[in-house]
N, C-alpha and C positions, 0 to 999 in steps of 0.2 A: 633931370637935373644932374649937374655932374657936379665930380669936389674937387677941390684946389689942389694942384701939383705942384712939389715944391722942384727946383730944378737950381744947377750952378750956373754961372753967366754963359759958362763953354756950352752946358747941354740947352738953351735959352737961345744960342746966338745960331746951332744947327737946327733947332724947328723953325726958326725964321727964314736962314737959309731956303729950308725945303719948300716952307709955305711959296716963295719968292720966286725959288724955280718953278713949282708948279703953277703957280699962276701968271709967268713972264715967258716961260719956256714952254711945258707941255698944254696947257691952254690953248695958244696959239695952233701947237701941232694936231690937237683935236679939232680943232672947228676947221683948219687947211684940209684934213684926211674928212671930212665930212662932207664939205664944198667939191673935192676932187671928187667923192663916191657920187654926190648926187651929178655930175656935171657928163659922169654913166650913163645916165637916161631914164627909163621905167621906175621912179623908186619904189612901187608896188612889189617888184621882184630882184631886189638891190640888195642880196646879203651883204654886200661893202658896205651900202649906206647903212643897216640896221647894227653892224658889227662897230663901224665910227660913232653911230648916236650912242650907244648901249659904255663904249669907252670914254664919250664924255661925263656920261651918267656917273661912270664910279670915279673918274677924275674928278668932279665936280662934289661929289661928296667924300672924297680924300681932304678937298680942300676947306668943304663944311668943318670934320670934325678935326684938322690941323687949326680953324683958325679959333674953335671952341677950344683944343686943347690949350694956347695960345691966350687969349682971355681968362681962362681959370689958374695959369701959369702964376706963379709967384717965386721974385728970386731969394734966394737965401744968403742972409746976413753971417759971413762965418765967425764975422768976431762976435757977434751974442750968442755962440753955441758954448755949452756947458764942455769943457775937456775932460770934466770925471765921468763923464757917462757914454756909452756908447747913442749915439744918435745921427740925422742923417749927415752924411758926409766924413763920419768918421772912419780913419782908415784904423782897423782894429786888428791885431793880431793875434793870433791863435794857437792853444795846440789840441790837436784829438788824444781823447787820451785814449782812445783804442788802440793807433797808430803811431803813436806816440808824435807825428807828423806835425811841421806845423806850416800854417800859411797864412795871408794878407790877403784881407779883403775893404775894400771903400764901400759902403752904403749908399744909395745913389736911387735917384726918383727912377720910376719903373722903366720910364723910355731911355732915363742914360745906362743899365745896365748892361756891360759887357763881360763875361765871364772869363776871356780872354785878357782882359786888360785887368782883371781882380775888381772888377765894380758889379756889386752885386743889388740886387731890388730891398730897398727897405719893405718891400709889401711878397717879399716871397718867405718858405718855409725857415730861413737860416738869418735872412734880416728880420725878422721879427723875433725870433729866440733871442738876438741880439740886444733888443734894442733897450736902453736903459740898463744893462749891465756895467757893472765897474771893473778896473784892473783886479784880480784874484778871483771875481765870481768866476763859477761856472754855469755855463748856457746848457741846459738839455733841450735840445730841440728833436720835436719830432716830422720826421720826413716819411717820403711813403714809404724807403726801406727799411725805416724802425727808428730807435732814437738814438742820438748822437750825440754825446758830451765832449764841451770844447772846452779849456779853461785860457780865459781872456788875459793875455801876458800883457800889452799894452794897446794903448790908443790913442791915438796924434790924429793932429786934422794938417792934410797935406796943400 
């Protein structure tokens, strides 16, 4: 049984995307590269053909668990989110008080996380220290290098 992922319309509108290539695009090219191996000869000794059936095995189960991800999908309402609390979608800003550093991160369902773009997994070590804190709390989170205190300057939803 799987549980409900919350996602925004952008991270919503790339798994559809994908599922759509995979089954309009790569689909097609496994079952051709299948057809071409058998069309070889002997399939008893056709590592072509066992190497294209075995590619659409995991193709076909890419697109199992894209279209289960898909069904348990739910999109997020931004205007019933709470602005005093940090929650998902919130872009929260921060500073270490070790480093005294500070930086911006969005909270973001586990497959839109990009660390690169400051979107970070509501279900990793530092969005869930996060989560439910207000402007002035302090988040102690612990990571595997030890713990880390951030104090939360603001939070806007972008």
């Amino acid at each position: 049984m799987s549980s409900v992922s919350y996602y925004t319309a952008e991270g919503l509108k790339k798994l559809r995307e994908e599922l759509s290539n995979l089954k309009d695009v790569e689909r097609p090219k496994a079952s051709q590269a299948i057809a071409d191996a058998r069309d070889k000869g002997d399939l008893s000794e056709n590592a072509e053909y066992d190497a294209a059936k075995e590619a659409q095995g995991l193709l076909e189960l890419k697109i199992s668990k894209l279209e289960e991800t898909l069904a348990n999908a739910r999109l997020i309402d931004e205007s019933q989110l709470d602005t005093s609390k940090v929650l998902v979608l919130s872009t929260v800003k921060l500073k270490n008080r070790a480093n005294g550093m500070e930086m911006k991160y969005t909270l973001v369902a586990e497959s839109e996380a990009d660390l690169k773009t400051g979107k970070i997994s509501v279900s990793s070590p530092i969005g869930k220290g996060l989560l439910g804190k207000e402007v002035g709390d302090t988040a102690e989170i612990t990571v595997p290098n030890g713990t880390l205190k951030f104090d939360i300057l603001e939070i806007t939803r972008d």
